[in-house]
C-alpha positions in Angstrom: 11.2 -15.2 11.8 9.8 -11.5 12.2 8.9 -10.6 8.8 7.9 -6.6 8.4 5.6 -5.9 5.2 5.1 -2.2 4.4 1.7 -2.6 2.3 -0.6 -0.1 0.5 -4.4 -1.8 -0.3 -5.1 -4.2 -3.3 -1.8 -5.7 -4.7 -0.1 -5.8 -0.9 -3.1 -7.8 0.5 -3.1 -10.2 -2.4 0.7 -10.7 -1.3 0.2 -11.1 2.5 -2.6 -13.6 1.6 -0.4 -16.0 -0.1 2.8 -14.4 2.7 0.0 -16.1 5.4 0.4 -19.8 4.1 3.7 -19.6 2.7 5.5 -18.8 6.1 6.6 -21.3 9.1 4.6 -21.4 11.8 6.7 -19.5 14.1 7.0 -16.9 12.0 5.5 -13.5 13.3 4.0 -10.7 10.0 3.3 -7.3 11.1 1.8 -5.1 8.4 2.6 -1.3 8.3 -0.3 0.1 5.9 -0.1 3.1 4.2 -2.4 5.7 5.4 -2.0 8.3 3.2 -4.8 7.5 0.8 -7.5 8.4 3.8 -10.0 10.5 3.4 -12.8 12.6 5.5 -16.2 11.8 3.8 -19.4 12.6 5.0 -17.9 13.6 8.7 -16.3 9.9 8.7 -12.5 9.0 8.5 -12.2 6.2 5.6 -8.9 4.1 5.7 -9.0 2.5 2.3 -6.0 0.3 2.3 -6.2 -0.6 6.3 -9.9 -1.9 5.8 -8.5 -3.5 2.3 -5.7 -5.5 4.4 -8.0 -6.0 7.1 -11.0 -7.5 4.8 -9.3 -9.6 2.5 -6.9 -11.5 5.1 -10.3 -11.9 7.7 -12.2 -13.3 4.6 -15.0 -9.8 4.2 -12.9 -8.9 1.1 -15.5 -8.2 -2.1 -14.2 -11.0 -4.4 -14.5 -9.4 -7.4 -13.7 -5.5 -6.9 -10.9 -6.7 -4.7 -12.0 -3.6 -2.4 -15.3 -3.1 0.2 -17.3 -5.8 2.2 -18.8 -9.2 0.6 -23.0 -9.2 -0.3 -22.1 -5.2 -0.5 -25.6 -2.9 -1.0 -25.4 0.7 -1.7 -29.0 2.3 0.3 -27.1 4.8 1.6 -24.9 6.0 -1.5 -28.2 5.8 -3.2 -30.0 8.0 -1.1 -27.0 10.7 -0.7 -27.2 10.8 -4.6 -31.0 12.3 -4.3 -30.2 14.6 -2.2 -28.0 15.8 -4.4 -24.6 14.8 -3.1 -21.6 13.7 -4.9 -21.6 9.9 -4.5 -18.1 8.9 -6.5 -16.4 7.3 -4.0 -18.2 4.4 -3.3 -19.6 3.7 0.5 -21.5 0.6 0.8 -23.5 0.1 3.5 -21.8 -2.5 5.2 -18.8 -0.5 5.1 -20.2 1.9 6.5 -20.1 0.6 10.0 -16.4 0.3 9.9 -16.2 4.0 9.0 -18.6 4.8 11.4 -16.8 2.8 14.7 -13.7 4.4 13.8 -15.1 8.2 13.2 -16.1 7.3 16.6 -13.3 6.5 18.3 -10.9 9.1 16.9 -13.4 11.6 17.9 -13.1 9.8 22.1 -9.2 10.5 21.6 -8.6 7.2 20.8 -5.2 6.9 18.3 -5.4 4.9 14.6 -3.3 2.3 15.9 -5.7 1.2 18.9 -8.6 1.6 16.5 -6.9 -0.2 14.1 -6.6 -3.2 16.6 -9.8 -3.5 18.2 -11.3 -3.5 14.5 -9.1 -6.3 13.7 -10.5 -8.0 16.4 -13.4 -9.1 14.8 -11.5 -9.9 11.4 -8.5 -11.8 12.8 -6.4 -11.2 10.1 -3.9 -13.2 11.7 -1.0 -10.8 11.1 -0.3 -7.2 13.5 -1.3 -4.4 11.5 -0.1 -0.9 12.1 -1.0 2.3 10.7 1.7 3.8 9.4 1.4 7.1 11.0 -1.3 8.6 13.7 -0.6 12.2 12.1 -3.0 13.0 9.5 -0.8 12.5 6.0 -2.9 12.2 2.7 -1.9 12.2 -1.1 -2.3 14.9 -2.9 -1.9 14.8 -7.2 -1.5 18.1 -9.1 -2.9 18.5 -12.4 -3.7 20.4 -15.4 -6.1 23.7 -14.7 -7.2 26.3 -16.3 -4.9 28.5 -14.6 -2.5 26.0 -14.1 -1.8 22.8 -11.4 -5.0 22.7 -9.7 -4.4 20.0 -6.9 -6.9 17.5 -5.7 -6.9 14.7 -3.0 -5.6 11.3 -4.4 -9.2 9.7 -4.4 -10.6 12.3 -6.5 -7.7 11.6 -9.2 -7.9 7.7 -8.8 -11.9 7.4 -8.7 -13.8 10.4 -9.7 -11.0 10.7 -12.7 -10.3 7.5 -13.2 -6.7 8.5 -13.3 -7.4 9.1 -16.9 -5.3 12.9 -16.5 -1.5 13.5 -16.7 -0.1 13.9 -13.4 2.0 16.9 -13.1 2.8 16.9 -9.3 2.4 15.1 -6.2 2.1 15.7 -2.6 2.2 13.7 0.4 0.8 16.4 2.7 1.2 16.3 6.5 4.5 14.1 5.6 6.6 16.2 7.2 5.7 16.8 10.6 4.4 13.2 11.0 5.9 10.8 13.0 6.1 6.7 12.9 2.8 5.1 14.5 3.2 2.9 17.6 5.0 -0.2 16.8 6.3 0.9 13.8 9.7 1.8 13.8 10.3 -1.9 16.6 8.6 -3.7 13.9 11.4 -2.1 11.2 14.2 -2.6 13.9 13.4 -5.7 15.1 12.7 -7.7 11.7 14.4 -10.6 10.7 13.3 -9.6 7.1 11.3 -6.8 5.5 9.2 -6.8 2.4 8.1 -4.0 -0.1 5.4 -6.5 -1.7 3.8 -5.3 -5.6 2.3 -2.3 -3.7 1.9 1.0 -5.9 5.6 2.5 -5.6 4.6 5.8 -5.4 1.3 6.5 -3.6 1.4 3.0 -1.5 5.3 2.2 -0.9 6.7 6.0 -1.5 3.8 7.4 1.0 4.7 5.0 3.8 8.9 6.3 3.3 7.5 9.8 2.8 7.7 9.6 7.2 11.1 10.4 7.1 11.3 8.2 10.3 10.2 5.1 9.0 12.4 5.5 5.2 15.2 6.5 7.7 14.5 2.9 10.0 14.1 0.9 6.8 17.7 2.4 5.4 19.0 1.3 8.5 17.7 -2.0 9.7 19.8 -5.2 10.2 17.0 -7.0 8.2 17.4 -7.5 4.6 14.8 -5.6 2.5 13.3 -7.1 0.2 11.0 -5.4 -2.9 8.4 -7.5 -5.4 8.2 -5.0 -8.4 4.7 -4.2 -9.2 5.7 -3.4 -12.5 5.8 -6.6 -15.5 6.9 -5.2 -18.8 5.5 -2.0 -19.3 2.7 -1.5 -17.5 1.6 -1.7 -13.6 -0.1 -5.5 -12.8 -2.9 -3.4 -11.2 -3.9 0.0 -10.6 -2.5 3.5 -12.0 1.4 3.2 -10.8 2.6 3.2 -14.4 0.4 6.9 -15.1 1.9 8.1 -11.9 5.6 7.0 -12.9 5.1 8.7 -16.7 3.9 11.8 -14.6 6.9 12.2 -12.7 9.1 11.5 -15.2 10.6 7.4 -14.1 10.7 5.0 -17.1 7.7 2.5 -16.5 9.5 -0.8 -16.1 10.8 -2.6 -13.2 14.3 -1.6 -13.5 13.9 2.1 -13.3 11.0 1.2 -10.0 14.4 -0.6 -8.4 16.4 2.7 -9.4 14.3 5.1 -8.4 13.8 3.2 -4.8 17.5 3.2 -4.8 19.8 0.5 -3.5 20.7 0.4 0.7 24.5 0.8 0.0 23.2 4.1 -2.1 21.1 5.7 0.6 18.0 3.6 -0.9 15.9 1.2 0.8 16.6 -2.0 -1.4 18.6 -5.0 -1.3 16.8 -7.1 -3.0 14.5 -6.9 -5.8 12.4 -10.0 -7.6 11.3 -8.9 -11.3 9.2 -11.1 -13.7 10.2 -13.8 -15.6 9.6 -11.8 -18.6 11.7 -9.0 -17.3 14.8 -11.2 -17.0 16.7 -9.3 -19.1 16.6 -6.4 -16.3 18.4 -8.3 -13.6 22.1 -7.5 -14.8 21.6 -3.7 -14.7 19.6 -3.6 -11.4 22.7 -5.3 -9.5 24.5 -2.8 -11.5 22.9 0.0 -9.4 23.6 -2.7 -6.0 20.6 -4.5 -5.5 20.5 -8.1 -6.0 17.8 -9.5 -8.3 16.3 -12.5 -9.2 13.4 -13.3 -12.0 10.7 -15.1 -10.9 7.3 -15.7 -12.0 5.2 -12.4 -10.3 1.7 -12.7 -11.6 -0.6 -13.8 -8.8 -3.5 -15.4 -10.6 -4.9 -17.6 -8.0 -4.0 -19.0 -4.2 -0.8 -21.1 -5.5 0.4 -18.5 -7.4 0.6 -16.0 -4.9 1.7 -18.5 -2.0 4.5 -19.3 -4.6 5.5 -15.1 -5.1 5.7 -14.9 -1.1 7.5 -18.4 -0.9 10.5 -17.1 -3.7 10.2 -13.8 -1.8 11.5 -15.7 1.8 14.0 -17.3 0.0 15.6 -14.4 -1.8 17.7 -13.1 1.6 
């Protein structure tokens, strides 16, 4: 089987990790990360939830923060700091060198989705991962100013802020003009199933479908699509998806995620959608809106766990 994951960084790696074990053999996962959380820093291009995908599948994954390299040290943050630079996005310096090869590259002409490959190389992550576009897109949030929106890059909102403001507007900038990276829209096309695993649905999931030609190859496939909400109860599992969904006005619960990604026979991108256990009592009004649910347990607490999510995820087609 051909199995097509569209993935933004922490909660989609922690789904392909327990995707890797769960699947036959044969089976073939290609990964299309989102790309719209990059960032210039410092004169170098940093892919946040590529290098997150990459690291935790080839085993360089910090443990703990779930994001950077293993035995991490921070010299070189350190030493920006006294020279008086802002040092809130944090670049260890073993991270460093990945920024630094691919700053590289780009700069020689060569595209994100070569790049991408040869850094895999050294990580075997043993799935085909592929930038979602080679277009510069990046994720804009507006909020409150004094005079009004004042509009900052998505890292600045989700690490310098803490994503402790109120959202009032969001932009996927470059979104437009972009087009699908190499291999993308074949790996849509020619999937025998595609998954929108507990990603953020807004800045992970909804920036990947903000390339009108990849939302418009997922609405169309022959391949069932299949969505693991990232929302249990009220609140996201990780990350700032439910202050982004009070922002722009969706109801923070599973249900209203399936809704708002909108069924296939709608013009959405959903068939099927897995809630939590706990959310049960949301299944009967998501088939309501023509997407087929099922509640399964969605926490993934440890290795089994998460090998069980990807299993029930397979099976639900």
């Amino acid at each position: 089987m051909r199995i097509t994951v569209l993935s933004g960084g922490v909660g989609g790696a922690k789904f392909l990790s327990g995707l890797l074990p769960a699947k036959a053999p044969d089976d073939e996962i290609t990964v299309i990360g989102n790309t719209a959380d990059d960032i210039w820093l410092f004169g170098m291009r940093v892919c946040p939830d590529l290098d997150t995908v990459m690291y935790t599948l080839g085993n360089g994954i910090d443990p703990e923060r779930r994001w950077g390299r293993t035995d991490e040290t921070w010299n070189a943050k350190e030493e920006l700091g006294a020279y008086g630079e802002e040092t809130w996005f944090g670049l260890g310096d073993r991270d460093l060198a990945t920024h630094l090869i691919r700053t590289k590259l780009l700069h020689e002409g060569v595209g994100l989705a070569e790049i991408t490959q040869r850094l895999c190389e050294r990580w075997q992550p043993g799935v085909r991962l592929l930038p979602m576009t080679e277009q510069e897109v990046e994720t804009h949030i507006g909020i409150d100013g004094a005079d009004g929106i004042d509009t900052i890059h998505f890292q600045e909102y989700w690490i310098r802020l803490g994503a402790k403001v109120p959202v009032r507007e969001l932009e996927f900038r470059g979104a437009k003009a972009a087009k699908a990276g190499p291999g993308v829209l074949d790996a849509i096309h020619g999937a025998d199933l595609v998954v929108l695993p507990p990603s953020n649905p807004i800045v992970s999931i909804g920036a990947i479908l903000s390339v009108e030609e990849i939302a418009e190859a997922v609405r169309t496939t022959a391949a069932p699509v299949v969505g693991v909400s990232p929302i249990i109860g009220t609140a996201a599992v990780r990350g700032m998806a439910d202050q982004l969904l009070e922002g722009l006005g969706i109801e923070i619960s599973a249900g209203a995620v399936a809704r708002h990604l909108g069924a296939r026979s709608a013009g959405g991108v959903l068939d099927a959608w897995l809630v939590d256990t706990s959310d049960a009592d949301a299944v009967a009004s998501i088939e309501e809106a023509g997407i087929r649910s099922r509640a399964v347990p969605l926490y993934m607490t440890d290795d089994a766990t998460t090998a069980q999510l990807a299993r029930d995820t397979l099976a639900f087609t």
